[in-house]
C-alpha positions in Angstrom: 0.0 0.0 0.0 1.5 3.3 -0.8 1.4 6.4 1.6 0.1 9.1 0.3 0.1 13.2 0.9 -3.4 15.2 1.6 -3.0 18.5 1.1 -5.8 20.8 1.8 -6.5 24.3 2.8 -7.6 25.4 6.1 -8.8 29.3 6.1 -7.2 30.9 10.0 -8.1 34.1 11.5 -7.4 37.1 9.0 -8.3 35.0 6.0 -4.8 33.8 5.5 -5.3 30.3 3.9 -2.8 28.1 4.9 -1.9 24.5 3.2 -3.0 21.7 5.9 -0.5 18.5 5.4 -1.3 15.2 6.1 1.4 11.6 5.6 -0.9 9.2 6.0 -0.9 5.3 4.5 -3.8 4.1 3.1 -5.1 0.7 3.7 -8.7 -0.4 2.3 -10.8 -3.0 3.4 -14.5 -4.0 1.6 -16.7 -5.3 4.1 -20.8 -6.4 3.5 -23.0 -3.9 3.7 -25.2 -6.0 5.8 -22.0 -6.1 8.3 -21.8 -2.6 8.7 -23.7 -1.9 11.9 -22.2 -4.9 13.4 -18.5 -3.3 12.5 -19.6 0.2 14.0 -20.5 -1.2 17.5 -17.0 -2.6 17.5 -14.9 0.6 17.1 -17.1 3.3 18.2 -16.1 3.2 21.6 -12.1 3.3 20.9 -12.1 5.7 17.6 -15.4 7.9 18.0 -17.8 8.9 15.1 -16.4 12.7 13.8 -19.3 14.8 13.5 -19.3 16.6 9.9 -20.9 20.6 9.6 -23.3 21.2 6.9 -22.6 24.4 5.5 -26.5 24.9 7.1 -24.7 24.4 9.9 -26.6 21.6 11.4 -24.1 18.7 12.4 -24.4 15.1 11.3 -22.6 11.9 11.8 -23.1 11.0 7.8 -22.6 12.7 5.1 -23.4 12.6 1.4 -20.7 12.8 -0.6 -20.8 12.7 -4.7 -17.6 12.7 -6.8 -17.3 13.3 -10.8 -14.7 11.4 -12.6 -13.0 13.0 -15.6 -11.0 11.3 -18.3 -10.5 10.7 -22.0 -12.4 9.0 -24.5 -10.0 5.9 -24.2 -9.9 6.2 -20.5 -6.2 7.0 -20.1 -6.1 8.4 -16.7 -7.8 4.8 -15.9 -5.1 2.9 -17.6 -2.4 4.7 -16.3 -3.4 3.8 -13.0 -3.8 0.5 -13.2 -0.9 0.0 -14.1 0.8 2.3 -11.0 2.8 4.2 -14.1 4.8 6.9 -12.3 3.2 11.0 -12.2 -0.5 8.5 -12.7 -2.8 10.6 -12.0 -6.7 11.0 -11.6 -9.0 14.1 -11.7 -12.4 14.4 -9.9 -14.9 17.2 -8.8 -16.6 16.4 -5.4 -19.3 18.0 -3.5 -21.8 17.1 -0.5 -25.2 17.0 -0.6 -27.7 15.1 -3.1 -28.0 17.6 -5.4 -26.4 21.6 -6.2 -29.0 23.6 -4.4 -27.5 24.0 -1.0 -24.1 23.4 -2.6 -22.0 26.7 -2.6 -18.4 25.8 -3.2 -16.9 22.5 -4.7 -14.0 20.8 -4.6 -11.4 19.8 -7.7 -8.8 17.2 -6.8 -6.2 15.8 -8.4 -4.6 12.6 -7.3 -0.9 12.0 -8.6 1.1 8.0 -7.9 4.8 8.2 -7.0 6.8 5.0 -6.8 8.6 6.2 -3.5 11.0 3.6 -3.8 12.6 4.9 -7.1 11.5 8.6 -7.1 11.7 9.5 -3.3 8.5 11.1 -3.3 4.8 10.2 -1.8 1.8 9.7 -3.6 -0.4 13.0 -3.1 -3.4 14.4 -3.6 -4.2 18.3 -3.8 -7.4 20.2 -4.2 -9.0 23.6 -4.8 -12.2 25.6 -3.8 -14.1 27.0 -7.0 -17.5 28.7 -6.6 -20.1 26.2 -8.1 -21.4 28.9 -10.3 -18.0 28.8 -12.1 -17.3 25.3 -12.2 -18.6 25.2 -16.3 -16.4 28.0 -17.1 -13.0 26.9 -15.8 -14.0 23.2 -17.7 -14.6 25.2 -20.6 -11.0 26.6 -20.5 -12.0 30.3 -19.2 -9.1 31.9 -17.8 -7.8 31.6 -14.2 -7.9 35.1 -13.8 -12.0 35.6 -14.3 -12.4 33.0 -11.8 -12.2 33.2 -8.0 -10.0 29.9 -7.3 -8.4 28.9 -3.8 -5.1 28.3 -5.8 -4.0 30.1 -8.6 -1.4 28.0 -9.9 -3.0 24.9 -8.7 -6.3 25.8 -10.8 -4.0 26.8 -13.7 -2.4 23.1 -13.9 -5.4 21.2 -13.5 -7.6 23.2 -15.9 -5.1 22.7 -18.8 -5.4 18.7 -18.0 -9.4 18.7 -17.8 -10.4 20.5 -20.5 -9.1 18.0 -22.4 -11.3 15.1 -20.8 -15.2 14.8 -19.8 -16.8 13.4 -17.3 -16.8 9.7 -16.7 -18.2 8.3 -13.9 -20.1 9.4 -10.8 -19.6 8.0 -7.8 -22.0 8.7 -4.6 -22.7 7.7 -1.3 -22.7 7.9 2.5 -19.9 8.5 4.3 -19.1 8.2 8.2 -15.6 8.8 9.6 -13.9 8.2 12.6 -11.1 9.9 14.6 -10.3 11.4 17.8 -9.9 15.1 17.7 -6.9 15.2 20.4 -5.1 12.7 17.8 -5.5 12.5 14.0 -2.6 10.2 13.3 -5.4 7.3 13.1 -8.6 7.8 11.0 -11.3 5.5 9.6 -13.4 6.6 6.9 -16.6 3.8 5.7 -18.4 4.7 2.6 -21.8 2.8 2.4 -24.6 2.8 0.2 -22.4 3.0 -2.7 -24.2 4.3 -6.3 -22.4 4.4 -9.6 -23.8 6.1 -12.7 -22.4 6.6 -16.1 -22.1 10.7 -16.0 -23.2 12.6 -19.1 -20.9 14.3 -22.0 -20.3 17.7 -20.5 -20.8 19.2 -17.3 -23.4 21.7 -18.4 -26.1 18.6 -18.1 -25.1 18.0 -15.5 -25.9 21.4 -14.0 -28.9 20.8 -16.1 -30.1 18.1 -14.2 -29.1 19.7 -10.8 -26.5 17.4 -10.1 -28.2 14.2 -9.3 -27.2 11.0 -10.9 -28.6 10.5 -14.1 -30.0 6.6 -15.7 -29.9 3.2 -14.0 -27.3 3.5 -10.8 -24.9 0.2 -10.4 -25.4 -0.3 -6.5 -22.1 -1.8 -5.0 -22.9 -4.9 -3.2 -20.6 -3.7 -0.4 -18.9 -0.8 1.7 -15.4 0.4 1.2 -13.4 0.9 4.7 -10.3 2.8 4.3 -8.2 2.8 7.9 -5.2 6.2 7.4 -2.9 5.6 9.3 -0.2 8.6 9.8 3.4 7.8 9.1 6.4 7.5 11.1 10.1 8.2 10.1 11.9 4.4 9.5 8.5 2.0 9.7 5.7 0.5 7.8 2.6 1.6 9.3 -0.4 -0.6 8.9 -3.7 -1.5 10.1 -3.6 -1.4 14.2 -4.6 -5.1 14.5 -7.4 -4.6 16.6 -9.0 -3.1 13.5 -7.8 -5.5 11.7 -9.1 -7.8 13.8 -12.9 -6.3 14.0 -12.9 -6.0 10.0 -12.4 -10.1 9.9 -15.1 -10.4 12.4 -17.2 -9.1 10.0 -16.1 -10.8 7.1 -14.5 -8.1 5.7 -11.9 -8.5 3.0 -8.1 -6.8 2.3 -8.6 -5.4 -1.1 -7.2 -1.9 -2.5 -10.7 -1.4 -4.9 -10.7 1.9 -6.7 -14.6 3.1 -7.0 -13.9 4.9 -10.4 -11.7 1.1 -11.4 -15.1 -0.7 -10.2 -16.8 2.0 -12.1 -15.0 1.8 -15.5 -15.3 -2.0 -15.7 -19.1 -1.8 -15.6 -19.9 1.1 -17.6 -16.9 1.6 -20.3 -16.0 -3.0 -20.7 -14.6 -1.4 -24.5 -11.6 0.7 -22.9 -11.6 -0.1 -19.2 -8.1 -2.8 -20.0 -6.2 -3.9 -18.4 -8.6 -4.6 -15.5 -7.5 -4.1 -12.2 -5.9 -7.4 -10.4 -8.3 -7.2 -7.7 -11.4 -7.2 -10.3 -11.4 -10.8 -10.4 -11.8 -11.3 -6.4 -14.3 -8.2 -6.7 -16.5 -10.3 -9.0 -15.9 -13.1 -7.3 -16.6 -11.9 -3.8 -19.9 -9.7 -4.9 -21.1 -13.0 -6.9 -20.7 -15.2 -3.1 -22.6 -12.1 -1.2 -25.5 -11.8 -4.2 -26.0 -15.5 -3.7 -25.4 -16.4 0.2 -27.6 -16.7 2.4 -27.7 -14.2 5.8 -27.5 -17.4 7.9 -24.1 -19.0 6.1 -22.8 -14.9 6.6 -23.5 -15.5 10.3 -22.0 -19.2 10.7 -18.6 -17.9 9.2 -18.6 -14.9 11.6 -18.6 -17.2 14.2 -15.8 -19.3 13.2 -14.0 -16.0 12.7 -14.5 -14.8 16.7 -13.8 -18.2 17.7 -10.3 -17.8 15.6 -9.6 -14.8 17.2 -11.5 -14.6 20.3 -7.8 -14.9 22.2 -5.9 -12.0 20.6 -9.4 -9.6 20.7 -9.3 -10.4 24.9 -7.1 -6.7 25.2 -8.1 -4.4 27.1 -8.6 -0.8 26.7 -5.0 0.1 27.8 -3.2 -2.2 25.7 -4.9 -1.0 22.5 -4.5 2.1 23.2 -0.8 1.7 24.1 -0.6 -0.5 20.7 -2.1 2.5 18.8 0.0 5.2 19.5 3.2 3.1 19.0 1.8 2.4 15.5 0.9 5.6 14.7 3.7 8.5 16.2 3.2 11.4 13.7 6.3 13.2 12.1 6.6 16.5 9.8 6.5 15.6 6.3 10.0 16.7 5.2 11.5 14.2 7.9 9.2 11.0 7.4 10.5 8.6 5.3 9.9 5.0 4.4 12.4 2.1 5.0 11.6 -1.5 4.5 10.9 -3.0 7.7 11.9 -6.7 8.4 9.5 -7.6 11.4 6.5 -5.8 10.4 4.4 -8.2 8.4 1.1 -7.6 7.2 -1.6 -9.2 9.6 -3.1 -12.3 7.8 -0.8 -12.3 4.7 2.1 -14.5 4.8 5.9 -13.0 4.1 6.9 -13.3 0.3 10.3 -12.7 -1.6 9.4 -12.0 -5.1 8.9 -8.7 -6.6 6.6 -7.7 -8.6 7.6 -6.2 -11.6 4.4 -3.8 -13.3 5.9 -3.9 -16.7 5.9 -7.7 -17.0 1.9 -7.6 -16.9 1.5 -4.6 -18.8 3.9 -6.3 -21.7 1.1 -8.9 -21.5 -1.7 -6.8 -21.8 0.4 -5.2 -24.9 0.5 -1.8 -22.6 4.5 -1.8 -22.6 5.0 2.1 -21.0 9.0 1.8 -21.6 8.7 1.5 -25.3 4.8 3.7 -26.3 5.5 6.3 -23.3 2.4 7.7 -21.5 0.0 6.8 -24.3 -3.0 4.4 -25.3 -0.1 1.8 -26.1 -2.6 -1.4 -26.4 -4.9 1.0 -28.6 -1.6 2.1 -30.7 -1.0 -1.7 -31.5 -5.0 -2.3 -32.5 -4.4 0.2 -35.1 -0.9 -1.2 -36.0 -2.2 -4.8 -36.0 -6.2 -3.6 -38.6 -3.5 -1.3 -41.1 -1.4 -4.4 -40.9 -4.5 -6.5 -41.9 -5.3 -4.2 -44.6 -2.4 -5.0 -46.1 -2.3 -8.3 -46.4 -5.8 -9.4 -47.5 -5.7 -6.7 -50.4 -1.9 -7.5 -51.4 -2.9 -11.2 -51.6 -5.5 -10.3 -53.8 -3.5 -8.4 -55.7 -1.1 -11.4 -55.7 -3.8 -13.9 -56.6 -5.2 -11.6 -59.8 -1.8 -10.9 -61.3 -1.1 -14.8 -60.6 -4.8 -15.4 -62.8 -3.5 -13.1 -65.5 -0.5 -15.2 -65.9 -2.4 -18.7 -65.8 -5.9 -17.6 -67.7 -6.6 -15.8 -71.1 -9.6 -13.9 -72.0 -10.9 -10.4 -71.8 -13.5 -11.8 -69.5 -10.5 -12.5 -66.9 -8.6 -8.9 -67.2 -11.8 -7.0 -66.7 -12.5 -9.2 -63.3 -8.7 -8.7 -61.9 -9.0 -5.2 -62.8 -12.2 -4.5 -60.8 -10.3 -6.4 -58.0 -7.3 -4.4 -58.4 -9.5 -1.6 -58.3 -11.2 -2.3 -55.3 -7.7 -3.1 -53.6 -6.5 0.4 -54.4 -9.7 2.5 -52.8 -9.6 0.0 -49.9 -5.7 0.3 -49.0 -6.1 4.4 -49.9 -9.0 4.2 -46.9 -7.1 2.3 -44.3 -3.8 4.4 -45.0 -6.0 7.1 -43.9 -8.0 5.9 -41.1 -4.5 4.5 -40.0 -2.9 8.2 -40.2 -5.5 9.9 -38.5 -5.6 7.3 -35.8 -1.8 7.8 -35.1 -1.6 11.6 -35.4 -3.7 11.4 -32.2 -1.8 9.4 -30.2 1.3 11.7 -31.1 -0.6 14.2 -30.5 -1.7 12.9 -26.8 1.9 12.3 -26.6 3.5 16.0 -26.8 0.5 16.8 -25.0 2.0 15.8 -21.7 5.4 16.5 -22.7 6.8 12.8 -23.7 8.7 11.7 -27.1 7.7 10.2 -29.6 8.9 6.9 -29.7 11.1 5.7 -32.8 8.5 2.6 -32.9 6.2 4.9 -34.1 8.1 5.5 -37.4 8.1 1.6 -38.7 5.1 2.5 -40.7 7.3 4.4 -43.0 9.1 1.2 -44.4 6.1 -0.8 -44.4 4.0 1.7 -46.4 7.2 2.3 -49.1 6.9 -1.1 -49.6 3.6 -1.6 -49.7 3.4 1.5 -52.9 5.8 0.0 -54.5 4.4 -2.8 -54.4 0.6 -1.7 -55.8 2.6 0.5 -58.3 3.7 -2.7 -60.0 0.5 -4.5 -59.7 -1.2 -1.3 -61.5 1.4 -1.1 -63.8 1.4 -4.3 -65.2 -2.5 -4.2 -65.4 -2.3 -1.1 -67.4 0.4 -2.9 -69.7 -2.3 -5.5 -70.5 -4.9 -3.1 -71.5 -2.3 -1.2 -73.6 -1.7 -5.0 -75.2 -4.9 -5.9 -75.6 -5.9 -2.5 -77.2 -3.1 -2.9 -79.6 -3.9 -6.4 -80.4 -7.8 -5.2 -81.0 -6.4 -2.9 -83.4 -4.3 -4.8 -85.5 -7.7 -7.4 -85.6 -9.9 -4.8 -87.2 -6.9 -3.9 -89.6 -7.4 -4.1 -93.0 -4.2 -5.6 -94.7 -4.0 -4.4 -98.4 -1.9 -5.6 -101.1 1.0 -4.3 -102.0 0.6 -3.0 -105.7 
């Protein structure tokens, strides 16, 4: 699990807004929505419910929460992170409430991965404040300066990603958190009553429909429980076990699910590959809870609290003792993250292998050394259909010239020419699609200032070769029509005698 930076904004006394930081590892958990309560009653008492303010001002242990998920047309930003490509990042626009009427400001947040181990630097995520009023205009690429951002520079940097993409997928439900206000190095946050809809083109209809979520929602058959714990300068912080220990009670399982991933895989199956390595267990595990009954739920909690009814005997003091050793807060430009030889993961055994991300992107032809940060499985469809193209009309070409040479008759020149014909417009037609197709992908290249691979030039011997070679085929054909014409001539000659 990678840590990852929070970086909000806190408005102090004076207006000054200052930058809140926060180095906190995330671990997530999915757990069955009809194990939530049971989960609740297990924690409450130790890590307290923390109260959100509506901007009414009423206070409320839930809250609504409702995130937009921009990307491209071939889901890019998805791809990218699946495959934990370094700089990955994600844009979404979040606001609470069920619809924009009492909404007044929203949020934009940008998530960006960092491979600490080779790069030195945590996975963060930063947002702004724009007036909901403005939101359309800064997607629309109004300038920074007629809006009334929290962060000028910020807003700047995100808008020139985002104008480029749409929105994608809307995720919405009801979250509770949990923390103690004297100590925020340990926070849970458990989002339930999950709802996924496929969001519209633009976000005009979406203002247009006030912000609710528009056709047939996709209800998540469970609730995602994400335990942050803070970090500490030379450990690997993870789940206090005790939590640990309450989420297996309630037949919870350890899996890092990405809503917008889940998302993607139901709504957009044409571009959402590679799929994420926990989608199989997802299906799996949602496919065992649509189908189980309540009663075999409750026999295998059982066997769970029998497992660990020893190690959940602690008592207040020890659990307390045990989270505040796991969870000793340190400024941001001192913590750093060392591999740890005793710290295991609870419930996972200790493994030696590595796992290398390019090996499984080569498989899923998404090889990032070699196409850059780029559709690369999308740049080898096109290669492999021009590549087709190629083939079945030059063997056609091939098989009428072969006919020429075999058969006689006008009958058979006039066929192989209308199949030579045909050949011609169709390899004209896929040079073009082809052309078009790989102008953007160059294009989405210098867009976010990568190179152009030299991979992306072997079209240049393969279409020399391919003129030359329906150059000859044409030529030849329009040698036999010169042939015949001449021979058709000399036919209708009439030969006089010499006097």
């Amino acid at each position: 699990m990678a840590a990852i930076i929070e970086i909000g904004s806190e408005t102090h006394d004076g207006g000054e807004e200052q930058e809140q930081v926060f180095v906190r590892k995330s671990i997530k958990y999915v757990l069955p929505n009809d194990s939530v309560k049971a989960f609740i009653d297990r924690i409450q008492y130790e890590l307290p419910i923390s109260s959100f303010t509506l901007p009414s001002g009423e206070v409320v242990t839930s809250q609504m929460n409702n995130s937009s998920y921009f990307d491209d047309e071939y889901l890019n930003m998805y791809k990218e992170r699946v495959v934990k490509n370094e700089c990955a990042e994600l844009y979404r626009v979040r606001w609470y409430g069920t619809s924009f009427k009492p909404v007044e400001n929203m949020f934009i947040e940008r998530k960006r991965h960092h491979n600490y181990k080779k790069v030195h630097k945590y996975s963060n995520k930063k947002r702004l404040v724009l007036p909901k009023e403005e939101m359309n205009r800064f997607l629309t690429g109004t300038p920074i300066e007629e809006l009334h951002p929290s962060k000028e520079k910020l807003a700047k940097d995100i808008q020139e990603a985002m104008v480029h993409m749409q929105p994608k997928v809307r995720t919405q439900y009801l979250r509770t958190s949990f923390m103690k206000q004297e100590n925020q190095d340990l926070r849970i946050t458990l989002d339930r009553d999950i709802v996924l809809f496929a969001e519209p083109q633009s976000w005009a209809e979406i203002e247009a429909a006030d912000g609710t979520g528009q056709g047939r929602g996709e209800k998540m058959p469970f609730t995602v429980v994400e335990v942050k714990v803070a970090m500490f300068e030379g450990g690997k912080p993870e789940c206090p076990e005790w939590i640990h220990i309450a989420l297996m009670e309630c037949n919870a399982r350890k899996i890092k699910l990405s809503k917008y991933g889940y998302g993607c895989a139901q709504f957009y199956p044409k571009h959402a590959h590679p799929l994420p390595k926990w989608n199989a267990l997802v299906t799996t595990w949602s496919d065992h809870l649509n189908s189980s009954a309540a009663g075999e739920l409750q026999n295998s909690g059982e066997m769970l609290r029998k497992k660990y009814s020893e190690i959940w005997a602690y008592d207040n003091t020890s659990i307390q003792e045990h989270s505040q050793d796991s969870c000793n807060t340190v400024e941001m430009s001192t913590a750093e993250m060392k591999p740890g030889k005793s710290d295991e993961k609870p419930g996972k055994a200790p493994t030696s292998k590595t796992r290398n991300i390019f090996k499984k992107a080569k498989r899923h032809g998404l090889n990032r050394k070699k196409y850059g940060k780029t559709d690369g499985k999308a740049f080898m469809a096109n290669e492999r259909t021009y590549l087709n193209y190629i083939q079945w009309t030059s063997s056609l070409a091939t098989f009428c010239v072969g006919l020429l040479q075999l058969a006689t008759g006008r009958e058979v020149l006039y066929v192989s020419t209308a199949i030579v014909l045909f050949c011609d417009m169709l390899i004209m037609y896929a040079t073009t699609l082809y052309h078009l197709r790989r102008i953007y992908f160059v294009n989405n290249i210098h867009s976010r200032g990568g190179r152009v691979p030299r991979s992306f030039n072997e079209w240049k011997v393969i279409g020399t070769i391919m003129t030359l070679f329906f150059i000859g085929v044409n030529a030849y054909l329009i040698y036999l029509w010169v042939e015949d014409l001449t021979f058709t001539n000399l036919e209708n000659a009439v030969i006089l005698p010499l006097p």
